[in-house]
C-alpha angles and dihedrals in degrees: 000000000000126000119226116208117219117251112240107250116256115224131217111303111250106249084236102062090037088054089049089052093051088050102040085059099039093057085234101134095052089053087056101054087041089061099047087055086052104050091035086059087044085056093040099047098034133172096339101049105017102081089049100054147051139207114247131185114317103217123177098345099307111103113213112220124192110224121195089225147046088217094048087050089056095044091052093043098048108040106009109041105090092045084053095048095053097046089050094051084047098059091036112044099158093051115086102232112176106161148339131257128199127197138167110247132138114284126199100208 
């Protein structure tokens, strides 16, 4: 004869948690924060930089950004990155980022 124990009773799941969960299997958060990098480089580079470039993956805190040409690239490495950088940390203080990084790609401006 074998003796069952009862299961304690669940309660209701707080809306929060079940939210986090949603959005945890649907990939929405990630789009957010994908579209807050995007608009805060749109901000950051502005008119000047903005329609050449693009916003790539942002891995472990270094955000990758396509850039329509190799002298651009250099321009933005060499005399633009740490203000970048900063305005970008500014506008985002909950994302790690750590460093940019330019790179020629095709860009649809």
């Amino acid at each position: 004869m074998s003796i069952r124990r009862k299961q304690p009773e669940r309660g209701p799941e707080r809306l929060g948690e079940i939210l986090s969960q949603l959005f945890t299997a649907r990939g929405w958060g990630r789009r957010q924060g994908r579209l807050q990098l995007e608009r805060a480089w749109a901000e950051v580079a502005g008119d000047r930089f903005a329609p050449h470039t693009r916003v790539g993956q942002l891995r472990r805190g270094v955000l990758d950004i396509q850039v329509s040409s190799a002298v651009l690239v250099q321009e933005l490495t060499q005399f633009h990155r740490r203000a970048l950088l900063e305005q970008l940390r500014a506008r985002l203080p909950s994302t790690p980022l750590t460093d940019l990084r330019f790179r020629v790609a095709a860009v649809n401006g």
